[in-house]
N, CA, C and O atoms as a DFTB+ gen file, in Angstrom:
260 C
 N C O
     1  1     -20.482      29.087      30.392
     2  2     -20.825      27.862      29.688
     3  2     -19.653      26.921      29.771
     4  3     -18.512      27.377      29.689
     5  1     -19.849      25.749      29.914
     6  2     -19.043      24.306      29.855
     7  2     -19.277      23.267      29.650
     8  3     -20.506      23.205      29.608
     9  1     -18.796      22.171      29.452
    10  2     -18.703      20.886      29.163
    11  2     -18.465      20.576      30.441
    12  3     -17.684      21.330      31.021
    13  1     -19.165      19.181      31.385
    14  2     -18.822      19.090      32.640
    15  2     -19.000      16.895      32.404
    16  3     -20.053      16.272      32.265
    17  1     -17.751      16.394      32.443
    18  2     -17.990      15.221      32.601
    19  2     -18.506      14.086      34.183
    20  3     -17.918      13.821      35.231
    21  1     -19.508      13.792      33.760
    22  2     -20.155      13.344      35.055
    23  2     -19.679      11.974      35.772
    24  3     -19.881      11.519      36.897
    25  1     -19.007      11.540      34.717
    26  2     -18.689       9.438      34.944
    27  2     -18.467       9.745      36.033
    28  3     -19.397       9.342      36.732
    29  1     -17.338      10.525      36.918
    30  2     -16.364      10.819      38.333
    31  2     -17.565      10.265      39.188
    32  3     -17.664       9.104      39.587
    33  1     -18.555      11.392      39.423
    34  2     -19.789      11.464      40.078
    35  2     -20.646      10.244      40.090
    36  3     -20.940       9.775      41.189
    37  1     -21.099       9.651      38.962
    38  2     -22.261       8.763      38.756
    39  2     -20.968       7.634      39.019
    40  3     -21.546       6.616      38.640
    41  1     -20.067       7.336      39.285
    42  2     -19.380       6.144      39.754
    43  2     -19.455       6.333      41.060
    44  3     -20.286       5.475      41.357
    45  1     -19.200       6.793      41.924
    46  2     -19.516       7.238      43.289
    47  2     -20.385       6.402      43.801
    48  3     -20.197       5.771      44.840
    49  1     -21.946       6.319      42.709
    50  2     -22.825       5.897      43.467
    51  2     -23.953       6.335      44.508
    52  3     -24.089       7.540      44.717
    53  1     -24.655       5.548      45.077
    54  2     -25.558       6.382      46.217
    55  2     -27.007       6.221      45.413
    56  3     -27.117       5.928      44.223
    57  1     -28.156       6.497      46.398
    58  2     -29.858       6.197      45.903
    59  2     -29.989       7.444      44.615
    60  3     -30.464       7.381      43.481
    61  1     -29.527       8.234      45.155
    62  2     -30.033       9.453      44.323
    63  2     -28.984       9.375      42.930
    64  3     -29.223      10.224      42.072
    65  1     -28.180       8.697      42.736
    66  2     -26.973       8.724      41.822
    67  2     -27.481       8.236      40.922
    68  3     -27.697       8.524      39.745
    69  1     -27.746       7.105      41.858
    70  2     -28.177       5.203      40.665
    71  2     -28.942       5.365      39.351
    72  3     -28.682       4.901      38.241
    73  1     -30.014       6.189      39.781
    74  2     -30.552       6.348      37.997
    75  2     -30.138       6.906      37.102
    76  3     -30.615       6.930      35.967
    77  1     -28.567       7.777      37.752
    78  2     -28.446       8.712      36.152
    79  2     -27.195       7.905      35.260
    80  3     -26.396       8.233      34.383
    81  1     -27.528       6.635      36.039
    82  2     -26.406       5.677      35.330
    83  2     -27.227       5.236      34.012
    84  3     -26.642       4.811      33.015
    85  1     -28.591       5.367      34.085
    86  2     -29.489       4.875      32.723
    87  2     -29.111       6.675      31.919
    88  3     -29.189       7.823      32.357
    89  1     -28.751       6.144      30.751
    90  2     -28.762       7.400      30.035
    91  2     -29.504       7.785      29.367
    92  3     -29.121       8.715      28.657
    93  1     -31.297       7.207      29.160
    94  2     -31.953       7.650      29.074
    95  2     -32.537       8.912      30.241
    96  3     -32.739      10.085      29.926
    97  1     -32.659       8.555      31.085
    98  2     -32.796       9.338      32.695
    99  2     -31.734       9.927      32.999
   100  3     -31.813      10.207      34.195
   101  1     -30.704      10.299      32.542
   102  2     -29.709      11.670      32.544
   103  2     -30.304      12.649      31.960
   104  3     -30.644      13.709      32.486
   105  1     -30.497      12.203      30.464
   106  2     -31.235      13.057      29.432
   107  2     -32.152      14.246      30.040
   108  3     -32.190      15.459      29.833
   109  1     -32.890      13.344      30.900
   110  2     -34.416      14.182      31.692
   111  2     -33.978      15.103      32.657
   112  3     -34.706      15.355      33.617
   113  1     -32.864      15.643      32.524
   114  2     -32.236      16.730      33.305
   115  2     -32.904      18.085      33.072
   116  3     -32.875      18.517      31.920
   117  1     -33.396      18.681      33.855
   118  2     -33.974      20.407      33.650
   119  2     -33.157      21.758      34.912
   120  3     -32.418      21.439      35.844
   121  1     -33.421      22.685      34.689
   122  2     -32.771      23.844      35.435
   123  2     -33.493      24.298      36.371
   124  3     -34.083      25.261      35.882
   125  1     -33.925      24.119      37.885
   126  2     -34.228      24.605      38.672
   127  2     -33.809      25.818      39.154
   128  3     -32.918      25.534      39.956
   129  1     -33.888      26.514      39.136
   130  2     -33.179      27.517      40.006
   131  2     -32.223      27.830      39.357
   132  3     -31.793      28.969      39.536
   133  1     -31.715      27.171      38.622
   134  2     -30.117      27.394      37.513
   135  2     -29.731      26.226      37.750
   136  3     -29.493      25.999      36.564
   137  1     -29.449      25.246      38.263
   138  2     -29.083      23.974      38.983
   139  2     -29.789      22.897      38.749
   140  3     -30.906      22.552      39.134
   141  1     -28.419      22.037      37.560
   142  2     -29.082      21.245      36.713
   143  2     -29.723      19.897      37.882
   144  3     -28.973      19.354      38.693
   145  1     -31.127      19.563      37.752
   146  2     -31.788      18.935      38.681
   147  2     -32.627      17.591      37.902
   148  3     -33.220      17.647      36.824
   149  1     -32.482      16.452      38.756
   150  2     -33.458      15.483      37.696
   151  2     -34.826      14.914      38.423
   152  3     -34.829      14.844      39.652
   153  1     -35.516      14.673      37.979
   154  2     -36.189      13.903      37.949
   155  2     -36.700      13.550      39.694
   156  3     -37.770      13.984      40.119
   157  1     -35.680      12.652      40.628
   158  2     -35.603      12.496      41.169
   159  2     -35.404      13.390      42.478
   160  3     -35.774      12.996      43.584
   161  1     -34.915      14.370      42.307
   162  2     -34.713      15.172      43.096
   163  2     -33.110      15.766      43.360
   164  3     -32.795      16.803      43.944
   165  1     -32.325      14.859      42.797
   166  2     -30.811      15.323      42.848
   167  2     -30.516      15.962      42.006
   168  3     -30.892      15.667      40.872
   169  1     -29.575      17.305      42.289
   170  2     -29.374      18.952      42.052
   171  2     -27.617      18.542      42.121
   172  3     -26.915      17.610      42.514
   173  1     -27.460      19.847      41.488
   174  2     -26.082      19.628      41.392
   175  2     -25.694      21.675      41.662
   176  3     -25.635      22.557      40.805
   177  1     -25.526      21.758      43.061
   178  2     -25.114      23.021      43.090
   179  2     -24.718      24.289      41.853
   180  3     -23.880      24.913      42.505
   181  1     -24.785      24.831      40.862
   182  2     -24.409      25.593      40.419
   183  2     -23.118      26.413      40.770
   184  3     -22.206      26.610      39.967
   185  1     -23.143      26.813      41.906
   186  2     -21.885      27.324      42.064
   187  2     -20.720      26.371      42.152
   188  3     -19.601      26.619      41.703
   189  1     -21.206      24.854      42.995
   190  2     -19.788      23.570      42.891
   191  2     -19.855      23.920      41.658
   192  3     -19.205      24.919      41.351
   193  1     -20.775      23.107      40.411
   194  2     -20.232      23.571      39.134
   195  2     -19.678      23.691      38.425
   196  3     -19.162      22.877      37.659
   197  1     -19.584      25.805      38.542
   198  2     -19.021      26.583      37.784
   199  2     -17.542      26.447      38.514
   200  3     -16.678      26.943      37.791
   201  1     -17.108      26.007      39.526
   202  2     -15.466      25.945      40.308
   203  2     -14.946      24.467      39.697
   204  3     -13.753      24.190      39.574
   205  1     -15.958      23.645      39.365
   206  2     -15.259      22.609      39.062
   207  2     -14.762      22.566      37.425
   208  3     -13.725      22.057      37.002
   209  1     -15.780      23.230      36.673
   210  2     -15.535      23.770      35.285
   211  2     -14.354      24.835      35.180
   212  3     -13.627      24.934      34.192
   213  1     -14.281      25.434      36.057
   214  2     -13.179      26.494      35.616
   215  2     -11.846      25.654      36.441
   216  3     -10.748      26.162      36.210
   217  1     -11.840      24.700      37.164
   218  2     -10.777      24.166      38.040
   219  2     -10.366      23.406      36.552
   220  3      -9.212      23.609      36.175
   221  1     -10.970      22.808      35.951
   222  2     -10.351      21.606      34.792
   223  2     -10.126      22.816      33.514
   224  3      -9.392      22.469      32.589
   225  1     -10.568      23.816      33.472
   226  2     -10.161      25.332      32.501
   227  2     -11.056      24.595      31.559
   228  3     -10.308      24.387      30.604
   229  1     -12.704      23.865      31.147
   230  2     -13.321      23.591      30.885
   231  2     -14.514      24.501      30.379
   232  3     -15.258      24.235      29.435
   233  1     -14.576      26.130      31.547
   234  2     -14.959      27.039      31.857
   235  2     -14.964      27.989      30.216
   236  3     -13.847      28.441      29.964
   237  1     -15.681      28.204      29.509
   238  2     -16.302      29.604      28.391
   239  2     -16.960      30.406      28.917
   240  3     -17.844      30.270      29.763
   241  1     -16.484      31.437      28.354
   242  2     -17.624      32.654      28.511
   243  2     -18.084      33.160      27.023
   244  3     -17.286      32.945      26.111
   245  1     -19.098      33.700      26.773
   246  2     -19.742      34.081      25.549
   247  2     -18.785      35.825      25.405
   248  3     -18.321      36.652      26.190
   249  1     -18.915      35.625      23.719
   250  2     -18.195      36.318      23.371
   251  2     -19.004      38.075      23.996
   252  3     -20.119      37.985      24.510
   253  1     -18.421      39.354      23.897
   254  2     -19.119      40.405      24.402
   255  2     -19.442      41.034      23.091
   256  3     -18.633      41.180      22.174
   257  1     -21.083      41.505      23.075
   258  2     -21.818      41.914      22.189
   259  2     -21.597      43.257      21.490
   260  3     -22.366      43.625      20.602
């Protein structure tokens, strides 16, 4: 589990980017496959991710049961 800030990304730009600049239409984000995906069709690897979450030490793990 993490916190992953997107501004980096959605400044970038590009067709598939452009709408998640409305933050209503970020919101509409769901899990394909594990790989948070919108609307539109743009996915965001899971494994980039979890390297970019643990690269900024952003990265949790749940406590063991």
């Amino acid at each position: 589990a993490g916190e992953y800030d997107f501004a980096r990304l959605i400044a970038e730009g590009g067709p598939l980017i452009e709408p998640l600049r409305d933050a209503d239409y970020f919101q509409r984000v769901f899990l394909e496959f594990g790989a948070p995906t919108w609307p539109n069709g743009f996915d965001i690897a899971p494994v980039w991710l979890h390297r970019e979450l643990e690269a900024a030490g952003k990265l949790t793990r749940p406590a063991a049961a």
